[in-house]
RONUGU-551694 format. One record per residue (C-alpha): residue number from 0; residue in three letters; y, z, x. Coordinates in Angstrom, 2 decimals. Layout:
N
- pos, code, Y, Z, X
- NUM, Ala, Y, Z, X
...
This chain:
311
- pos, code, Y, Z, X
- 0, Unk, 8.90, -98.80, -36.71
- 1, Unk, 11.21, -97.97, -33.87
- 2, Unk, 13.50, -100.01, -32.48
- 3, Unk, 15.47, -98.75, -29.42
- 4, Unk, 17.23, -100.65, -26.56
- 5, Unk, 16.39, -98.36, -23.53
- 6, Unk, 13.24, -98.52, -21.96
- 7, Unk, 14.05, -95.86, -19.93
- 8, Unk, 14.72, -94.32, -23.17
- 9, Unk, 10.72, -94.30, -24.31
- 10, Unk, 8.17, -92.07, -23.55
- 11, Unk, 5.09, -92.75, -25.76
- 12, Unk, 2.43, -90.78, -26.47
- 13, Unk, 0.10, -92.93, -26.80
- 14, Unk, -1.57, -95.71, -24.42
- 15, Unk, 0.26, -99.06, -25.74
- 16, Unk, -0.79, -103.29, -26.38
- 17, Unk, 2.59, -104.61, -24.99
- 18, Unk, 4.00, -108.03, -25.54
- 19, Unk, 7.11, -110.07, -24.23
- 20, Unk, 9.64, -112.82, -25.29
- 21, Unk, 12.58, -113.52, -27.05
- 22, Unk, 10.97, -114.02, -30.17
- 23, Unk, 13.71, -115.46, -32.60
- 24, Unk, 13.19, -116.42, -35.84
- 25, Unk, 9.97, -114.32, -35.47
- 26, Unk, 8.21, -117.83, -36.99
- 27, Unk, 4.57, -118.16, -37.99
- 28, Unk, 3.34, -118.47, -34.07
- 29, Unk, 5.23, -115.07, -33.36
- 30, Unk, 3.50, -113.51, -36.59
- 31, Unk, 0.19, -114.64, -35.77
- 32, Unk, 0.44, -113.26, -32.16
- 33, Unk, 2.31, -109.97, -33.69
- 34, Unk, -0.58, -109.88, -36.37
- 35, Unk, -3.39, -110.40, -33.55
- 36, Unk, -1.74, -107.50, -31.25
- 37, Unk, -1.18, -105.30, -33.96
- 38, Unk, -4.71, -105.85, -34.90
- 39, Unk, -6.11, -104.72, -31.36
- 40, Unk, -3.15, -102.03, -31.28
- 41, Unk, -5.27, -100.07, -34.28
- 42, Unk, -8.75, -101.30, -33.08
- 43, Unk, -8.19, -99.44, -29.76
- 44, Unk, -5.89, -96.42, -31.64
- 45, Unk, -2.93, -97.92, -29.06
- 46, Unk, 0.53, -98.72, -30.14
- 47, Unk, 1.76, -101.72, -30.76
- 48, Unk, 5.00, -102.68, -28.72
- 49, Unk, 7.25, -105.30, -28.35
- 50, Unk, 9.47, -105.70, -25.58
- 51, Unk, 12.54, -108.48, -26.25
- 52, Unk, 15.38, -109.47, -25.14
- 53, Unk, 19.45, -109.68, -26.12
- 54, Unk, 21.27, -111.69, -25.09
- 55, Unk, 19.05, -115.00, -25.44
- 56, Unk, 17.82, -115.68, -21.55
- 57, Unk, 19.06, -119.52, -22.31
- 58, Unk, 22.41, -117.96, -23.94
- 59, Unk, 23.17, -116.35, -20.60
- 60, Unk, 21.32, -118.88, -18.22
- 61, Unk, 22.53, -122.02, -19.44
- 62, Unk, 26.38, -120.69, -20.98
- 63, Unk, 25.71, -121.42, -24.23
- 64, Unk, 28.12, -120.24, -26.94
- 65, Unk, 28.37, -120.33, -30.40
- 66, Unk, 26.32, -120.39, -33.35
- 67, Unk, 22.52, -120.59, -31.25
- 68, Unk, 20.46, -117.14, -32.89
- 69, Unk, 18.29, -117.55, -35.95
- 70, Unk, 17.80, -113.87, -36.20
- 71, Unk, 19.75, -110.75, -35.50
- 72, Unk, 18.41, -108.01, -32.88
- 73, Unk, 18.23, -105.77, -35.76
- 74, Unk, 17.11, -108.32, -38.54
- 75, Unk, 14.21, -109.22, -35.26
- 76, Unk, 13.18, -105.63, -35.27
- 77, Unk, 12.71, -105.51, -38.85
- 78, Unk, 10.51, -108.70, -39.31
- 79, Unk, 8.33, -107.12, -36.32
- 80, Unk, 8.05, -103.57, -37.97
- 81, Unk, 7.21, -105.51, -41.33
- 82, Unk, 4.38, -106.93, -39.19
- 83, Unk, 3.19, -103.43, -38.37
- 84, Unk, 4.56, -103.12, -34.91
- 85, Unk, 5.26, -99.57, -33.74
- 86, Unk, 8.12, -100.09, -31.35
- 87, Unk, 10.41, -102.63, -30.51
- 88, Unk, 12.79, -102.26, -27.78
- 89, Unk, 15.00, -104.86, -27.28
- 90, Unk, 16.36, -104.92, -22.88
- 91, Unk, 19.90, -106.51, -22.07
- 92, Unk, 19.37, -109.61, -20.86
- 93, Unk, 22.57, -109.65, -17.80
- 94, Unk, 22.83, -109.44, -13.59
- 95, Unk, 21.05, -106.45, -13.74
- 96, Unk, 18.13, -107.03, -15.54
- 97, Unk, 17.58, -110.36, -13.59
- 98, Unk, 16.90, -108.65, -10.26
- 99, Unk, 14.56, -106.66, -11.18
- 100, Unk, 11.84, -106.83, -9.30
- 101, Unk, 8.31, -107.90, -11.17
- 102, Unk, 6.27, -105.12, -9.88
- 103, Unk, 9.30, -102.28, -10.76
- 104, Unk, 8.95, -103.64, -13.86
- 105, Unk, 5.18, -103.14, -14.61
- 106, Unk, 5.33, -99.73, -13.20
- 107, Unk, 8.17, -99.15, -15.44
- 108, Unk, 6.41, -100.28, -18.51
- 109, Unk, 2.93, -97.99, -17.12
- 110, Unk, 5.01, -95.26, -16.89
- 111, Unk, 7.11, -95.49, -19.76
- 112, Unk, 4.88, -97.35, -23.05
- 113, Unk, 1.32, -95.99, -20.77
- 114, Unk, 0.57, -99.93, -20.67
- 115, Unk, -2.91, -100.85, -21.09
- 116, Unk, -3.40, -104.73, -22.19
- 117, Unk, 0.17, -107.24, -21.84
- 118, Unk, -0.13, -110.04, -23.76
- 119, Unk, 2.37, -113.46, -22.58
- 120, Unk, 2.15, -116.48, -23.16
- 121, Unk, 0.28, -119.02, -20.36
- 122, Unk, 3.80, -119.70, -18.70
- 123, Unk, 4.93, -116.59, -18.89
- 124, Unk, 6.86, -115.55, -15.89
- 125, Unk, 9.45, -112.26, -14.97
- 126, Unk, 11.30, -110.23, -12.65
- 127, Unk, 13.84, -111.53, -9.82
- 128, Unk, 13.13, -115.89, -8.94
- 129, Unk, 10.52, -115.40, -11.76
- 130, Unk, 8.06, -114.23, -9.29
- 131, Unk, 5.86, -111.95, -12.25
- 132, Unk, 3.66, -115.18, -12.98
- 133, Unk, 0.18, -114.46, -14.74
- 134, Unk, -1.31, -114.89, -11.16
- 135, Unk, 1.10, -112.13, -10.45
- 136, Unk, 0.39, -109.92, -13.37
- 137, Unk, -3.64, -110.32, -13.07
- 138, Unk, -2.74, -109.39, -9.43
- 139, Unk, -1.30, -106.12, -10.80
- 140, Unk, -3.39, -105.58, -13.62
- 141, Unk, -6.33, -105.17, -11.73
- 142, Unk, -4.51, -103.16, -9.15
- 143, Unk, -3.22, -101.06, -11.43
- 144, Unk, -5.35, -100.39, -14.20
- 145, Unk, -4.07, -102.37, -17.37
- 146, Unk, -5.30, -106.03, -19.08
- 147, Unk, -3.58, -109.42, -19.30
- 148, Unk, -4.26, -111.24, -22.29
- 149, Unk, -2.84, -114.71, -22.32
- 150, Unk, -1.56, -116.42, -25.70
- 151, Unk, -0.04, -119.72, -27.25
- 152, Unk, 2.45, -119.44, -30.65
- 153, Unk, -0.44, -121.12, -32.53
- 154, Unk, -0.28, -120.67, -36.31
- 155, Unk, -3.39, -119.20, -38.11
- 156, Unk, -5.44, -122.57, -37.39
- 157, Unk, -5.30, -122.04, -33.92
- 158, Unk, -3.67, -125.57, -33.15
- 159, Unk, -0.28, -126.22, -34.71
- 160, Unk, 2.27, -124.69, -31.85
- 161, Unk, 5.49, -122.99, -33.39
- 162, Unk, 8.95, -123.42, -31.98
- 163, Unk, 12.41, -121.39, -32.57
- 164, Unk, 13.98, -124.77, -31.15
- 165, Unk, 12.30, -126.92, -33.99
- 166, Unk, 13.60, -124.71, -36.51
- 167, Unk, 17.15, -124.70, -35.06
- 168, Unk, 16.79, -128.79, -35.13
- 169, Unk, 15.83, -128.64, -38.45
- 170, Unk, 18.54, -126.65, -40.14
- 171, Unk, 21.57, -128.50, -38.01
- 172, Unk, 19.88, -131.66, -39.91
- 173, Unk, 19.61, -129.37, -43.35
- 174, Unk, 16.48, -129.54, -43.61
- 175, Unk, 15.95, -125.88, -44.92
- 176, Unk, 12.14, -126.99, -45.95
- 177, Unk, 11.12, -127.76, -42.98
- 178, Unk, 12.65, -124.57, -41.64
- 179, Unk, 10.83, -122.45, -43.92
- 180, Unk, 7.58, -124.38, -43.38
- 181, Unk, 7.99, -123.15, -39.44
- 182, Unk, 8.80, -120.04, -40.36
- 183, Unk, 6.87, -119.14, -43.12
- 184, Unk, 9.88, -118.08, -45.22
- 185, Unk, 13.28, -119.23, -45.94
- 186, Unk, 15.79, -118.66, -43.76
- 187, Unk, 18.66, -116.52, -44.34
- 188, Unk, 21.95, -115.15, -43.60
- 189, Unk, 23.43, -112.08, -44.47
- 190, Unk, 27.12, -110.47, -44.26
- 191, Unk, 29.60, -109.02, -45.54
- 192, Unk, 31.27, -110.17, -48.84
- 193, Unk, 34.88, -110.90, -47.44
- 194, Unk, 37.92, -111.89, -49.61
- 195, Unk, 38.92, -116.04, -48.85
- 196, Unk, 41.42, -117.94, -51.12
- 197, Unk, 40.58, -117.31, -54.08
- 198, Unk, 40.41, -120.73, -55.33
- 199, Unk, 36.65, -120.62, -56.84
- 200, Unk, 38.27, -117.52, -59.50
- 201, Unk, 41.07, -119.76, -60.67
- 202, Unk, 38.68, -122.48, -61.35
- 203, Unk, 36.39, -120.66, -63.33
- 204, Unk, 33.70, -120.37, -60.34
- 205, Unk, 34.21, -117.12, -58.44
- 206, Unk, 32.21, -117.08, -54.95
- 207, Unk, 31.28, -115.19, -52.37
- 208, Unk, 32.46, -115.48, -49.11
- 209, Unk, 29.80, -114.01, -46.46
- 210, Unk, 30.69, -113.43, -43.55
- 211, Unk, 27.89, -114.19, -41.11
- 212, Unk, 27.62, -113.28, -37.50
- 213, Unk, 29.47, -115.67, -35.60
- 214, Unk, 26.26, -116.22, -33.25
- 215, Unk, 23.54, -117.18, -35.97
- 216, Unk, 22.82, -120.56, -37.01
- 217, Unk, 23.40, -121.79, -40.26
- 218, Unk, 22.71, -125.35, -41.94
- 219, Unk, 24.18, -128.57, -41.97
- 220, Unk, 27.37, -128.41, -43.72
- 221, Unk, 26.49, -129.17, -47.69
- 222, Unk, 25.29, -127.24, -50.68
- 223, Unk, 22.29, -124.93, -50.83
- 224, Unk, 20.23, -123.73, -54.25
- 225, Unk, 18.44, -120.14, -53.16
- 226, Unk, 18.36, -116.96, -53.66
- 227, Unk, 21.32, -114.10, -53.36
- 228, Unk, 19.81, -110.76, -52.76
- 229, Unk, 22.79, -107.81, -53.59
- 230, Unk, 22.03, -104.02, -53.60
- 231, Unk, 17.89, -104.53, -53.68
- 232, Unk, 18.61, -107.06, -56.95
- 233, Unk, 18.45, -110.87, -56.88
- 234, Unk, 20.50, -113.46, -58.50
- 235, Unk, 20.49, -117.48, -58.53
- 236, Unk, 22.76, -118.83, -56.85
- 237, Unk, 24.57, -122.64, -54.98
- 238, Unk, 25.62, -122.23, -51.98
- 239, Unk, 28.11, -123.97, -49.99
- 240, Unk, 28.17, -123.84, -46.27
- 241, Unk, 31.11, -126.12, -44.68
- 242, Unk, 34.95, -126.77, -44.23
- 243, Unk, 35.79, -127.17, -47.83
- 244, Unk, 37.49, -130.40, -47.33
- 245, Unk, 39.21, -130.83, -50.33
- 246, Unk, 41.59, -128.23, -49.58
- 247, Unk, 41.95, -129.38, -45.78
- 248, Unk, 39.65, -126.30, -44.55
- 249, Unk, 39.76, -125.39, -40.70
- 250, Unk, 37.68, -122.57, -40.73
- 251, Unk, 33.46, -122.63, -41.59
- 252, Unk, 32.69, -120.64, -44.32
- 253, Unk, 29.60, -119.61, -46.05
- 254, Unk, 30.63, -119.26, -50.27
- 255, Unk, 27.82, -118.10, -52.26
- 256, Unk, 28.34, -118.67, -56.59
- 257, Unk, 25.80, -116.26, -58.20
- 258, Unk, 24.29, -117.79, -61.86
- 259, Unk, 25.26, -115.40, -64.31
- 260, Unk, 27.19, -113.32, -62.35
- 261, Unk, 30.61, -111.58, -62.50
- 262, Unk, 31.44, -108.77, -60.33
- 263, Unk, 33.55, -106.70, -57.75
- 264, Unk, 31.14, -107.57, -54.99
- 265, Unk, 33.69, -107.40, -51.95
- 266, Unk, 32.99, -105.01, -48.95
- 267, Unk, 29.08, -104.92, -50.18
- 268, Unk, 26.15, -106.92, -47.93
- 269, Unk, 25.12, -109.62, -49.52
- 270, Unk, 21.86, -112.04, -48.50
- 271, Unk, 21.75, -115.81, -48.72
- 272, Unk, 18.09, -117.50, -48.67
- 273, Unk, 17.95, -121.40, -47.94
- 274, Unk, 15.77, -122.67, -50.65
- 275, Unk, 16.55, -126.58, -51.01
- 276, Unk, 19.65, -128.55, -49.95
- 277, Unk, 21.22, -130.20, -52.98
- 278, Unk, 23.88, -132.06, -51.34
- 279, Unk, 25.94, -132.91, -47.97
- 280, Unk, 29.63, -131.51, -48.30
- 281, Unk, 32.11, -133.92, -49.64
- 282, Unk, 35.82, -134.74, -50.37
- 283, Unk, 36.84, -134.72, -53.91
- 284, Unk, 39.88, -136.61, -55.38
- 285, Unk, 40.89, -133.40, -57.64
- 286, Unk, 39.84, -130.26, -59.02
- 287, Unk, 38.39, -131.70, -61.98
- 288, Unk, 36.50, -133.72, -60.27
- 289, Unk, 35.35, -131.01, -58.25
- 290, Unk, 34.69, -128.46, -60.93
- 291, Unk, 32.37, -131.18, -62.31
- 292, Unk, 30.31, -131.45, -59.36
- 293, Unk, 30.05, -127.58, -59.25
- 294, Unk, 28.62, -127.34, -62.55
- 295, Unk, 26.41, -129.99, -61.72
- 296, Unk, 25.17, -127.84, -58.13
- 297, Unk, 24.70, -124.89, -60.82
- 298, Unk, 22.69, -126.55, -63.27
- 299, Unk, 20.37, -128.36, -60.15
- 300, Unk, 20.34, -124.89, -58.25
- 301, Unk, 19.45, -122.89, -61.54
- 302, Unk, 16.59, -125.82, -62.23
- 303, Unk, 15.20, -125.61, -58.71
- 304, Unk, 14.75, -121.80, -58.80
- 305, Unk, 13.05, -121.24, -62.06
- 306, Unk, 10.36, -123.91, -61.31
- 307, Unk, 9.90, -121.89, -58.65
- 308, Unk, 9.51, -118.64, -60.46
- 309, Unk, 6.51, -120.35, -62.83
- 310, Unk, 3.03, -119.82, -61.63
């Protein structure tokens, strides 16, 4: 898989199946659609393409800040290639890119993928005012010489309709199972292994602070059981996403403690899956107290994840 973020860039040899959207999360409606198009991609011997966007459209549109992505471009681009796409090409969403005009744009994407069947969604709509409606693009198509194939994120029923906005409802409540029902996995974070306080060593329960990008989601404050992935090897592991209010915490932080684990991890990438929430995040009266409840999240975590390892 490629993944550049020129268009102008790309020059394929190849007559393409091209789709558009923002695809975050890259849930089970985007991998249905991504399956379907990759499908007809090696049907036809075309390439598969993606076309997507970064910043978020309602990111820039509507000012939003903060923590509002569920993927990263490049974590988005990997997902898709898993999926079998060829390219994925991810356009800045800014000024520029909104007055482009709809029909500059198809001829951009004819003469630089060799377009032959778009595939958007049945309110799809692009270019400067939104003008590029599917009226727009049949318009086109049949003017010059490529399909439009319209599409809903269905799952693989056909009915159930997938959302990245249900799944970032879902983990701001905690619900991590509902998340990974949506998306047909468990949502993660990944980062760098950063050094914080200190505080988990001295009690006997070192952690890992991750340091996640500063625009992606993560769950309701609390404690996590799931899975630590670390140099292609995994580990159980509790996770604690929040303030750390017993020791008057300002700043979020995401603290991974690995089960049967003690190492020099800092500086390496470490990844954090969202298996089952075992807790809201609490104030303790003291660190005994709190080194109890740790144990306990250990023992729970470690419980949850080998029931899930039997067959």
């Amino acid at each position: 898989m490629n993944h550049g973020y020129d268009l102008a860039a790309v020059h394929l040899d190849r007559p393409s199946v091209v789709t558009i959207g923002v695809f975050d999360g890259v849930h089970r409606g985007h991998q249905h659609l991504i399956r379907r198009l990759v499908a007809e991609a090696r049907r036809t011997d075309r390439l598969a393409v993606v076309l997507t966007f970064f910043p978020h459209p309602d990111v820039v549109l509507r000012g939003l800040s903060g923590r509002y992505y569920l993927t990263t471009p490049d974590q988005r681009a990997e997902l898709m290639g898993e999926l079998g796409v060829d390219h994925v090409i991810t356009l800045p969403f800014n000024e520029d890119f909104r007055q482009i005009r709809a029909g500059v744009f198809v001829d951009m994407m004819r003469d630089h993928l060799r377009l032959e069947s778009l595939w958007v969604g049945a309110d799809f709509a692009m270019g400067y005012k939104r003008e590029g409606n599917i009226g727009f693009l049949r318009a086109q198509g049949a003017d010059k010489g490529f399909a439009l194939e319209t599409i809903a994120l269905v799952g693989e029923d056909g009915t159930h309709t997938f959302s990245s906005t249900a799944i970032r409802e879902a983990l701001l409540r905690g619900d991590v199972e509902i998340a990974q029902s949506l998306l047909g996995r468990p949502y993660g974070v990944s980062g760098e292994v950063v050094h914080g306080d200190h505080r988990g060593r001295t009690i006997g329960f070192p952690t890992a602070n991750i340091a996640v990008w500063e625009e992606q989601v993560v769950p309701a404050n609390g404690v996590y059981a799931g899975w630590a992935t670390l140099d292609g090897e995994r580990y159980m592991a509790a996770t604690n996403v929040g303030l750390r209010p017993t020791f008057a915490g300002q700043e979020l932080r995401v603290e991974a403690y690995l089960l049967d684990f003690d190492r020099d991890i800092y500086g390496k990438t470490l990844s954090f899956s969202f298996e089952q929430r075992l807790r809201p995040e609490k104030k303790f009266s003291g660190i005994d107290e709190l080194i109890a409840q740790i144990r306990s999240d250990a023992e729970s975590a470690r419980s949850i994840l080998q029931t899930s390892l039997r067959p």
